[in-house]
C-alpha positions in Angstrom: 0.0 0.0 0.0 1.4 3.4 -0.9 2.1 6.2 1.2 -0.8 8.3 -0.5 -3.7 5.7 0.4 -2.1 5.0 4.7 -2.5 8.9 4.8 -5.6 9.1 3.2 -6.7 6.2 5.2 -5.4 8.0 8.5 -7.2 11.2 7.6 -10.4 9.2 7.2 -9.6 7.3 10.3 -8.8 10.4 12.0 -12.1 12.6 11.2 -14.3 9.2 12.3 -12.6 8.9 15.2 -13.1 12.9 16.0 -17.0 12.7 14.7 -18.1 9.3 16.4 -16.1 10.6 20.1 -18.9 12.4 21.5 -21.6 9.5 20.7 -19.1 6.9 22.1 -18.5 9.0 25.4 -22.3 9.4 25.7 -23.2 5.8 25.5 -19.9 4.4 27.5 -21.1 7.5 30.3 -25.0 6.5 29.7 -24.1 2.5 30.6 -21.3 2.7 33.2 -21.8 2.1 36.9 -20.2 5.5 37.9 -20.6 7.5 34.5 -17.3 8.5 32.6 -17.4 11.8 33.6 -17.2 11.0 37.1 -14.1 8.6 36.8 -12.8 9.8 33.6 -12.2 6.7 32.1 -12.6 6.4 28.5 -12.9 2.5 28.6 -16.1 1.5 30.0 -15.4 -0.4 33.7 -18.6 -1.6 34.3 -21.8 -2.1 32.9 -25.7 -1.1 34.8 -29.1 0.0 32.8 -30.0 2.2 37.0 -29.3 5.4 35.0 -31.8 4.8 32.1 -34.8 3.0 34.9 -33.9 6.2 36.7 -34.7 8.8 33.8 -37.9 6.8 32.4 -39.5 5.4 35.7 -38.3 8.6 38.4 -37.5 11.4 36.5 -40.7 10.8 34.3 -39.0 10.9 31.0 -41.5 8.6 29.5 -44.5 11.4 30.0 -41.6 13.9 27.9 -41.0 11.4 25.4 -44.7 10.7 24.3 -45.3 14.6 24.0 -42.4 14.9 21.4 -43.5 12.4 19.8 -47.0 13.8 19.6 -45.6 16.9 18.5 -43.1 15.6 16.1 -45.3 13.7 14.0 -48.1 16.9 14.2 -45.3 19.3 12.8 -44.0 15.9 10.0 -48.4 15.4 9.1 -49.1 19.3 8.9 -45.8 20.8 7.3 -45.8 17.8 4.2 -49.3 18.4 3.5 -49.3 22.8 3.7 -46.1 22.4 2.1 -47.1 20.0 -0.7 -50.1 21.7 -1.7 -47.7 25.5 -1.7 -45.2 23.5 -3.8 -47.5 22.6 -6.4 -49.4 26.4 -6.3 -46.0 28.5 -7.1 -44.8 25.8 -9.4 -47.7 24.7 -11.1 -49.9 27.7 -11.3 -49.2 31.3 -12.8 -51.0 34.2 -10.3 -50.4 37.8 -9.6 -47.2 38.6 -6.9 -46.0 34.6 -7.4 -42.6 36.1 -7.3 -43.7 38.1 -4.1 -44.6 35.2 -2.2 -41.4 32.9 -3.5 -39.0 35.9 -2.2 -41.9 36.3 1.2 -40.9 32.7 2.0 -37.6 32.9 1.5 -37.5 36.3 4.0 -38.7 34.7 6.8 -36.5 31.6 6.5 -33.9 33.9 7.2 -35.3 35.4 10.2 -33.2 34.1 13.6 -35.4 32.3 15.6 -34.5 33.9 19.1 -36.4 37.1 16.9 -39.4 35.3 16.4 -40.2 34.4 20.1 -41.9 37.0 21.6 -44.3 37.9 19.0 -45.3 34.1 18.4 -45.6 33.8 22.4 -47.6 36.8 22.6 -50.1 34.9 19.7 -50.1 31.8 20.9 -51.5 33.3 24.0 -53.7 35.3 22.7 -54.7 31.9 21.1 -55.1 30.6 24.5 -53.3 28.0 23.0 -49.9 28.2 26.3 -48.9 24.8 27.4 -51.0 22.8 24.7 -49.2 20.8 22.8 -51.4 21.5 19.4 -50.5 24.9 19.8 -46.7 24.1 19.9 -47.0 22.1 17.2 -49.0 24.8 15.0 -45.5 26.8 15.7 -43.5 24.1 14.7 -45.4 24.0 11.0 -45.0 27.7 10.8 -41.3 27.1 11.6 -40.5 24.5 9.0 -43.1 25.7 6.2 -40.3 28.2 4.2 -37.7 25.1 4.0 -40.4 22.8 3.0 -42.2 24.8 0.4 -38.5 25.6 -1.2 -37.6 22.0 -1.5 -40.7 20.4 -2.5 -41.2 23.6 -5.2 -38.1 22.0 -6.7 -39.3 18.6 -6.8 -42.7 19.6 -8.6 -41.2 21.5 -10.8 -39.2 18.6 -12.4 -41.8 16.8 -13.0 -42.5 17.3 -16.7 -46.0 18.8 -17.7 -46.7 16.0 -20.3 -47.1 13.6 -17.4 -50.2 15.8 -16.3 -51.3 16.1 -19.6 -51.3 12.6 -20.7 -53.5 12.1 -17.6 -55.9 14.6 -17.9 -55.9 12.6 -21.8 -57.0 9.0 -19.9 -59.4 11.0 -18.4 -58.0 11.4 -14.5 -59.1 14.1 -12.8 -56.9 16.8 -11.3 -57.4 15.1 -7.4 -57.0 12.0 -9.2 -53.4 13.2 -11.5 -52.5 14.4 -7.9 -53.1 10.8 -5.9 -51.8 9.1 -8.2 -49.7 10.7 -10.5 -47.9 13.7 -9.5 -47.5 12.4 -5.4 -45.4 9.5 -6.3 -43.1 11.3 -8.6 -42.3 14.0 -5.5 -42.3 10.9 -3.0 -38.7 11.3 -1.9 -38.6 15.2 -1.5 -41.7 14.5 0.6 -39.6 12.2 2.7 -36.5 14.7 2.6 -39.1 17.6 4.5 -40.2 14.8 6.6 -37.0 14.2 8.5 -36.1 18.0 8.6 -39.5 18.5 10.5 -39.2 15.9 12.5 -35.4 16.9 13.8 -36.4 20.4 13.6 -39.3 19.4 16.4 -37.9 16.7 18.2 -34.8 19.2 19.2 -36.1 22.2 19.3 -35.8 24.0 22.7 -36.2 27.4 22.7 -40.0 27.8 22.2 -40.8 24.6 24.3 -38.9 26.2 27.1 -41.0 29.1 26.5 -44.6 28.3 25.9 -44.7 25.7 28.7 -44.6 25.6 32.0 -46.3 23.1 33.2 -44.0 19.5 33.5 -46.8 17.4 32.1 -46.5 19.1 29.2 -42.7 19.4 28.8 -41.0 17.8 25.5 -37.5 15.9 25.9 -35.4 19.0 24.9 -37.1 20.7 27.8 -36.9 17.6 30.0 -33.5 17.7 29.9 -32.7 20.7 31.4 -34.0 19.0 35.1 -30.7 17.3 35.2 -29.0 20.6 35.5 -28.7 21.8 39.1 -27.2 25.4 40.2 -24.2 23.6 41.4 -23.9 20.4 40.7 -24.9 18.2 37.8 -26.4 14.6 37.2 -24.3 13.7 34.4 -24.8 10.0 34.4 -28.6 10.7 34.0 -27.8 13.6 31.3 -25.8 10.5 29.2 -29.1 8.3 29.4 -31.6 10.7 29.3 -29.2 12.3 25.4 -29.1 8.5 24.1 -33.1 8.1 24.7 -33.5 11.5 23.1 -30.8 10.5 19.7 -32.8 6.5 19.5 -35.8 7.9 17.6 -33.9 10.4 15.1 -32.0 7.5 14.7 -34.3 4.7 14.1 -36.4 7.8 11.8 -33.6 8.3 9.8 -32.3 5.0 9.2 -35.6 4.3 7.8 -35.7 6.5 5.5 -32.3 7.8 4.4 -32.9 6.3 0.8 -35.7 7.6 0.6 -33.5 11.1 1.4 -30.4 10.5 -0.5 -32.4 10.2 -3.6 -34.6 12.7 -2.9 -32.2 15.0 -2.5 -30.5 14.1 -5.4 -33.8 14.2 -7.3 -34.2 17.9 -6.3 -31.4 19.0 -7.5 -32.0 18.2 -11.4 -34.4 21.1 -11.9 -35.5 23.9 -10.0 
């Protein structure tokens, strides 16, 4: 083997090593008897499951859990369809100020979040819709529409016009050409929004933190933060409590990362 592939290999070797670290610190912390950050050992000594019964059955990280969950798959349900039915408006259809609303979306993408908090609190409670978990997740949507309806607009937009046509031909009608025609084609940039809504509500902290206060109604981002005392710190429990939050993105993703790779792929080739 030649000097140019061992350094190659190295570098590659290297930047794993430096990328997987924190997940294999987490884990080793998350399953050893005394947590890694207590001992500082970076070979795991011993082996106990106490931290992770403690999170789910004391700390009550099940009740967190299911109201991500709930949430996350509000934001996945409402964002694909809103943004579905946008994509195929602007790409599709030809109206007065399209441009307008293309350049609108694109604005308020580019708005920082920590901006948008106050004014979306003071709605929400004029809403009456504080520490509800439909009205987080009516935020979340508004959060992940502008990425959605940008992606998916790309997607529709590839899709040649004679496949429409030679629908409309065989006598389909438009919710008919949609079901069955145009969805399938923009299947994978569907699935691409999918898992950005769903990371971009499973993680999310700053607006949970803000809109509830009540601990029934806290999501795991916000769950989290009961580990952190004013002087001292339950690490051990903060190891468990970040691998139970990382499973589900996990297990999401790895069902559906061909479904992204190709989608993303797919929306690039026209937009």
């Amino acid at each position: 083997m030649s000097r140019s592939a061992l350094g190659k290999g190295a570098a590659v070797a290297g930047v794993l090593a430096f990328t997987l670290f924190p997940a294999y610190f987490m884990l080793m912390s998350a399953f050893s008897e005394g947590g890694a950050t207590g001992t500082g050992a970076l070979l795991p000594t011993s082996f106990t499951l106490e931290h992770f019964r403690y999170v789910l059955v004391e700390a009550g990280f099940l009740t967190y859990l299911r109201n991500s969950l709930i949430v996350a798959l509000i934001t996945v349900a409402g964002s694909s369809l809103v943004a579905l039915l946008a994509a195929v408006a602007v790409a599709r259809f030809r109206f007065r100020l399209r441009t307008t609303v293309l350049i609108m979306v694109l604005v308020v993408q580019m708005v920082p979040l920590e901006a948008l908090v106050i004014p979306l609190f003071l709605q929400v409670r004029d809403l009456q819709m504080l520490n509800t978990l439909i009205g987080l997740s009516i935020v979340y949507i508004a959060l992940a529409l502008p990425f959605a309806v940008w992606m998916l607009r790309g997607f529709v937009a590839a899709v040649p016009k004679e496949v429409e046509e030679a629908a409309y031909i065989d006598g389909a009608s438009w919710p008919r050409m949609f079901w069955s025609v145009l969805l399938p084609l923009v299947a994978p940039g569907l699935v691409a929004t999918a898992i950005f809504s769903f990371i971009t509500a499973w993680n999310e902290f700053i607006l949970a933190m803000t809109f509830m206060n009540q601990g029934d109604k806290y999501t795991v981002a916000v769950g989290l933060r009961q580990f952190f005392g004013q002087y001292t710190t339950d690490w051990p429990s903060v190891m468990a409590a970040s691998t139970i939050i990382t499973l589900p993105v996990m297990v999401f993703f790895l069902f559906v990362q061909r479904g992204l790779v190709s989608g993303l792929v797919q929306g690039a080739v026209k937009g």
